[in-house]
TORTORDO-376266 format. One record per residue (C-alpha): residue in one letter; chain; x, y, z. Coordinates in nm, 4 decimals. Layout:
<recs>
> A | A | X | Y | Z
...
</recs>
This chain:
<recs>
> X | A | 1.7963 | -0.0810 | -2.6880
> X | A | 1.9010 | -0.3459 | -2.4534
> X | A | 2.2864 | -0.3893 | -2.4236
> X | A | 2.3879 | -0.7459 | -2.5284
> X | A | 2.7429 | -0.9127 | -2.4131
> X | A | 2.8903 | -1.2212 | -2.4890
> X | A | 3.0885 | -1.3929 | -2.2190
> X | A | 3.3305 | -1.6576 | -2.4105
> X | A | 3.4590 | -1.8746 | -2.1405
> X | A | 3.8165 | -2.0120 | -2.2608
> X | A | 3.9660 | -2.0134 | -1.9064
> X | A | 3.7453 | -2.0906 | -1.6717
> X | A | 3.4394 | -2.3039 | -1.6076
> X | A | 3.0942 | -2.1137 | -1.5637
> X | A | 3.0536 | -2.2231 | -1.1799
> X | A | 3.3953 | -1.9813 | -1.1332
> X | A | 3.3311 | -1.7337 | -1.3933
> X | A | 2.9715 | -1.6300 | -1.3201
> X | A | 2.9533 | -1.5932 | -0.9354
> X | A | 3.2122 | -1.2412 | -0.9620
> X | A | 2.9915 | -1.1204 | -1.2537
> X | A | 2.7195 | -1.2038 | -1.0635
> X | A | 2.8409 | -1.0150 | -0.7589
> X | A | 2.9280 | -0.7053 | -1.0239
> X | A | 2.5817 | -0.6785 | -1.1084
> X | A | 2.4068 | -0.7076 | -0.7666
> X | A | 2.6868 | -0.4622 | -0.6249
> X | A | 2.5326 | -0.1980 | -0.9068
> X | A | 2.2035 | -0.2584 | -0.7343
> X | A | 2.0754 | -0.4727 | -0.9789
> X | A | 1.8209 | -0.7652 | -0.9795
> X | A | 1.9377 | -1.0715 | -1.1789
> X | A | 1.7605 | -1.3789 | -1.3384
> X | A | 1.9984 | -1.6595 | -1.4392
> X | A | 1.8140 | -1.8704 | -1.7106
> X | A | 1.9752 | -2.2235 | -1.7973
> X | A | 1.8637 | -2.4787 | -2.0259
> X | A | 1.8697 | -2.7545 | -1.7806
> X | A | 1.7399 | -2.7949 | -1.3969
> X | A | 2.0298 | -3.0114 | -1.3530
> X | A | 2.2823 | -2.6642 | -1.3544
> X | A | 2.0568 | -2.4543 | -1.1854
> X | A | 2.0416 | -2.7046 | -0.9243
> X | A | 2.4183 | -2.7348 | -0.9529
> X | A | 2.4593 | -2.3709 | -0.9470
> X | A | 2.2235 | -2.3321 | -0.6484
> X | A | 2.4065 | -2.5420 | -0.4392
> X | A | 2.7529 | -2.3349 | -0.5667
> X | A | 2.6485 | -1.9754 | -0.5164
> X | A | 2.6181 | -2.0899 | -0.1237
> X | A | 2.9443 | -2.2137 | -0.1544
> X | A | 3.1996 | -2.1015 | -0.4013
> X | A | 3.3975 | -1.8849 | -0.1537
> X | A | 3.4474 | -1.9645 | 0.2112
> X | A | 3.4214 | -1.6204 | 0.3141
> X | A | 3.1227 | -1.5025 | 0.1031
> X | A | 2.7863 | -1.6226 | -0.0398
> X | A | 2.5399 | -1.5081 | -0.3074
> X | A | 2.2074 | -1.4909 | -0.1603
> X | A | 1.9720 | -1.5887 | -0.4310
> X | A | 1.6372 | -1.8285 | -0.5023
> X | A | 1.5427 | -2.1121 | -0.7782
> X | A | 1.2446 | -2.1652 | -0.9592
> X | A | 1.0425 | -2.4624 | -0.8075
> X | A | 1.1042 | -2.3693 | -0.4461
> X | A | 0.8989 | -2.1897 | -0.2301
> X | A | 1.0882 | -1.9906 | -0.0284
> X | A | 1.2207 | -1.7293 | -0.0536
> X | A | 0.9624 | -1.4835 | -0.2256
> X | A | 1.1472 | -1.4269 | -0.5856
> X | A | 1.0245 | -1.0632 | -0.5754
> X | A | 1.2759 | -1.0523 | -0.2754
> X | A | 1.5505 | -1.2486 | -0.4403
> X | A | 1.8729 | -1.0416 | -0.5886
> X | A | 1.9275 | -1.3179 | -0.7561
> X | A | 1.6985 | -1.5819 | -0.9464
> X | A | 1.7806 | -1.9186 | -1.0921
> X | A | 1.5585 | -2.0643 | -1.3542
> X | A | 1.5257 | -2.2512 | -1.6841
> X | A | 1.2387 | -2.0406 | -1.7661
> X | A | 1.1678 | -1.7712 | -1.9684
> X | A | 1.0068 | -1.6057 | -1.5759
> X | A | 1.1194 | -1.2393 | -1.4291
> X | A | 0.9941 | -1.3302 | -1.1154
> X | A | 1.2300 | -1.0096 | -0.9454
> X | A | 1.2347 | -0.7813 | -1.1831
> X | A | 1.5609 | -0.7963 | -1.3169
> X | A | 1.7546 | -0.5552 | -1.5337
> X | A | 2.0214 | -0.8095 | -1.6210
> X | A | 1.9722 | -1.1584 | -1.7260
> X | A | 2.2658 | -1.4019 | -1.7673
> X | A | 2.1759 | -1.6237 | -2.0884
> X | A | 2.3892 | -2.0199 | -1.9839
> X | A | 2.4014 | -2.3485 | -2.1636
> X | A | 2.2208 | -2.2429 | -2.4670
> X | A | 1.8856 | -2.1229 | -2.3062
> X | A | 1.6970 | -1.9398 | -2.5552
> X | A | 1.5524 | -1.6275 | -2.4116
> X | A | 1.2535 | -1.4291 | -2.4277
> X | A | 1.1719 | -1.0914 | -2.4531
> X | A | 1.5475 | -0.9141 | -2.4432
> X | A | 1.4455 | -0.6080 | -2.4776
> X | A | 1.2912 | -0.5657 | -2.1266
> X | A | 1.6217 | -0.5862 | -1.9432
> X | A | 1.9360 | -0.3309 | -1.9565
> X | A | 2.1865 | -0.5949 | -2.0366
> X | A | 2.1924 | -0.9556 | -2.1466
> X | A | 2.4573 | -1.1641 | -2.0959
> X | A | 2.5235 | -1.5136 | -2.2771
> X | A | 2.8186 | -1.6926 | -2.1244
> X | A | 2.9308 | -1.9976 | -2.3762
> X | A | 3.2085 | -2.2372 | -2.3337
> X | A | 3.4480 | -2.2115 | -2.5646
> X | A | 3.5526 | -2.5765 | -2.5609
> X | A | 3.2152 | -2.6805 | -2.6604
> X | A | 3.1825 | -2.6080 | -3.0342
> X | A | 2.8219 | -2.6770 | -3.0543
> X | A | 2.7904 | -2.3949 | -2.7697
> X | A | 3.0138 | -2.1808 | -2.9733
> X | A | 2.8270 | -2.2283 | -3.3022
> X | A | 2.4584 | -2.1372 | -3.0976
> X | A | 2.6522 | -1.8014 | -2.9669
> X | A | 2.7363 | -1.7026 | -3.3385
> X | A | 2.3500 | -1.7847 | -3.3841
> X | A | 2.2547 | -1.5575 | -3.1053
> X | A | 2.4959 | -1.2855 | -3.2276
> X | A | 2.3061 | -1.2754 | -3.5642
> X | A | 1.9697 | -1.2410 | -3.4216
> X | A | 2.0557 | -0.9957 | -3.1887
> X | A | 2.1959 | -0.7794 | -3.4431
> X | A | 1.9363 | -0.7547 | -3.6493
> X | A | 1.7183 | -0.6716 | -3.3755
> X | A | 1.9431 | -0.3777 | -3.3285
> X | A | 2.1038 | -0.4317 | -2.9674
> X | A | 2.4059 | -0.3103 | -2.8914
> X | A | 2.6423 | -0.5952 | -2.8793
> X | A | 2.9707 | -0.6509 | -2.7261
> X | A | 3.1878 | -0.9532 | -2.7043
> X | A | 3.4494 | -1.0042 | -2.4449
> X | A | 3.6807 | -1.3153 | -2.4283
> X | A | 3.9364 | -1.4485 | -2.1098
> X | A | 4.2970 | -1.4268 | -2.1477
> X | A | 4.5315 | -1.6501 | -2.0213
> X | A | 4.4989 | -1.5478 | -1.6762
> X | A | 4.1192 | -1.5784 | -1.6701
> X | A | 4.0232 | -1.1759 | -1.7244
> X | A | 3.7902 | -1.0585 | -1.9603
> X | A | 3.9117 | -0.8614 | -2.2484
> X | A | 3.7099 | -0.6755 | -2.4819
> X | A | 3.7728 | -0.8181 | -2.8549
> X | A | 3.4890 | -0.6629 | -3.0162
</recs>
């Protein structure tokens, strides 16, 4: 069964959340698709992953371009349902709805906790991904921005 967290964003925005989780993932040699549910973030979030840190990058491609070859890409930015680099991790963002979970090791949905709408789609997403029997965890910041473990 795929391994299903839930990334409840009460400090931070996503543009300063994802990038270290992102780095997490690639650093365990992983592949990662980023699905959104508008081209407006990924854009946004293309743009960032060059940037966030003055001393580092995230090397990564976007659906739409074409270059690089996705296949080489550690990191993929779409609004589709695509695996274009085989990923093992896919970070679920702004209420995308995925497909096909069970293909990857983890899934990650990162909602904004100041955003009840987004809140009351994660409790949605919860339910169905119980009952499809995936492990699910749900981790929430604390004051300081870290991510504890609440359930």
């Amino acid at each position: 069964m795929t391994e299903v967290l839930f990334y409840h964003l009460t400090q931070d925005k996503l543009e300063k959340a994802l990038p270290t989780l992102l780095e997490k993932s690639v650093a365990k040699g992983w592949n990662v698709v980023v699905q959104a549910a508008s081209s407006d973030l990924t854009a946004r979030l293309d743009e960032h992953l060059w940037t966030y840190r003055a001393d580092s990058f995230l090397a990564h491609g976007k659906a739409g371009s074409d270059k690089p070859d996705p296949a080489q890409c550690p990191i993929w930015l779409t609004t589709d349902t695509e695996d274009p680099n085989a990923a093992a991790i896919r970070f679920i963002v702004e209420g995308a709805i995925p497909a096909q979970v069970e293909r990857y090791e983890r899934v990650i949905y990162m909602f904004d906790g100041f955003d009840e709408n987004a809140v009351a789609a994660a409790r949605e997403r919860w339910k169905i991904e119980k009952a499809a029997g995936h492990t699910l965890t749900y981790w929430q910041q604390d004051e300081a921005g870290r991510w504890a473990k609440k359930a």
